[in-house]
C-alpha positions as semicolon CSV with decimal commas, in nm:
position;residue;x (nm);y (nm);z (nm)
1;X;-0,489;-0,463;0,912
2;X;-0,785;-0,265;0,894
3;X;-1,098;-0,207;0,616
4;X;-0,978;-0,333;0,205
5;X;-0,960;-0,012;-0,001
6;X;-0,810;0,066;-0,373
7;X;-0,446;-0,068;-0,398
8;X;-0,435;-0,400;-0,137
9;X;-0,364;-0,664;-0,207
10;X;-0,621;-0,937;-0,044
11;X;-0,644;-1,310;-0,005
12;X;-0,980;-1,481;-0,035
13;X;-1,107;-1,818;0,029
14;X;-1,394;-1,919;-0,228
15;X;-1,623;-2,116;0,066
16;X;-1,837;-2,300;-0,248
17;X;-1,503;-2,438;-0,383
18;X;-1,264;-2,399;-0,135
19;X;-1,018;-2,200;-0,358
20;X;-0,827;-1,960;-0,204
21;X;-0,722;-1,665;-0,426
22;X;-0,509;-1,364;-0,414
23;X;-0,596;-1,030;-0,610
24;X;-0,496;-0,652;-0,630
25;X;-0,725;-0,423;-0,666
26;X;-0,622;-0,142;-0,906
27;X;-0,774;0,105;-1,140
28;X;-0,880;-0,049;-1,506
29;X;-0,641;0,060;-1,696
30;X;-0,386;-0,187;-1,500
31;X;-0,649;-0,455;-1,475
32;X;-0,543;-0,795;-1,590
33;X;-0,769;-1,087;-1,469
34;X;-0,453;-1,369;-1,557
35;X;-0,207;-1,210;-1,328
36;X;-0,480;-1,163;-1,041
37;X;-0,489;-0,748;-1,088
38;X;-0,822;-0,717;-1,046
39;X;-1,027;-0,347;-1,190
40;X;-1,161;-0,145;-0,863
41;X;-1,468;-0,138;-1,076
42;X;-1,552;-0,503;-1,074
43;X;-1,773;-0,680;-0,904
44;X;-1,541;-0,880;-0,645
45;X;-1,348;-0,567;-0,579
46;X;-1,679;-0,333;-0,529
47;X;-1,816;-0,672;-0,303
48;X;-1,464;-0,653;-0,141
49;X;-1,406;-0,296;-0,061
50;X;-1,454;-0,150;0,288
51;X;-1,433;-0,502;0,420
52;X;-1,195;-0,655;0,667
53;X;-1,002;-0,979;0,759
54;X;-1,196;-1,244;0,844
55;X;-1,534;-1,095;0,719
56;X;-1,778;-1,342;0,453
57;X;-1,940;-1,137;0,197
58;X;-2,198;-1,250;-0,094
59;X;-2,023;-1,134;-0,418
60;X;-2,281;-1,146;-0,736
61;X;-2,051;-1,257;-1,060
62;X;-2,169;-1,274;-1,403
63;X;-2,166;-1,683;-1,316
64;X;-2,372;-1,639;-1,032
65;X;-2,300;-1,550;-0,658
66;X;-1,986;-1,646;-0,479
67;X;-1,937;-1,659;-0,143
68;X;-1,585;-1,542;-0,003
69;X;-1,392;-1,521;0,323
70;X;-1,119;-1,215;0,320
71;X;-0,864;-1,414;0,433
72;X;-0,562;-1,162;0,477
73;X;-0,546;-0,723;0,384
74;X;-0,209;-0,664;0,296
75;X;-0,042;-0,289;0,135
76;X;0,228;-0,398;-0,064
């Protein structure tokens, strides 16, 4: 699918917990953390962005660091 930018949608996979997640990325003023629309600004989307499918990145969150697997890119 190509590198994550502003406006994909992209499933993760937690690798500590084994969660897999789905989030938008969109600009803050559409953020909403409950229904998975995720600020471009925050620290999973700037860990996220320019990445690709099946790439592991480090992500530091305020409750530490999280490692991820982008699971799937998708445009919606």
């Amino acid at each position: 699918m190509g590198a994550l930018f502003f406006g994909a949608t992209v499933t993760v996979l937690n690798l500590d917990s084994d969660e897999e997640q789905t989030y938008r990325i969109v600009g803050d003023d559409e953020a909403d953390f409950k229904q998975n629309l995720i600020s471009v600004n925050s620290p999973i989307a700037r860990g996220l962005i320019g990445k690709e499918e099946d790439d592991v990145v480090v992500i530091k969150t305020p409750g530490g660091e999280v490692e991820f697997e982008v699971i799937k890119v998708e445009y919606l």
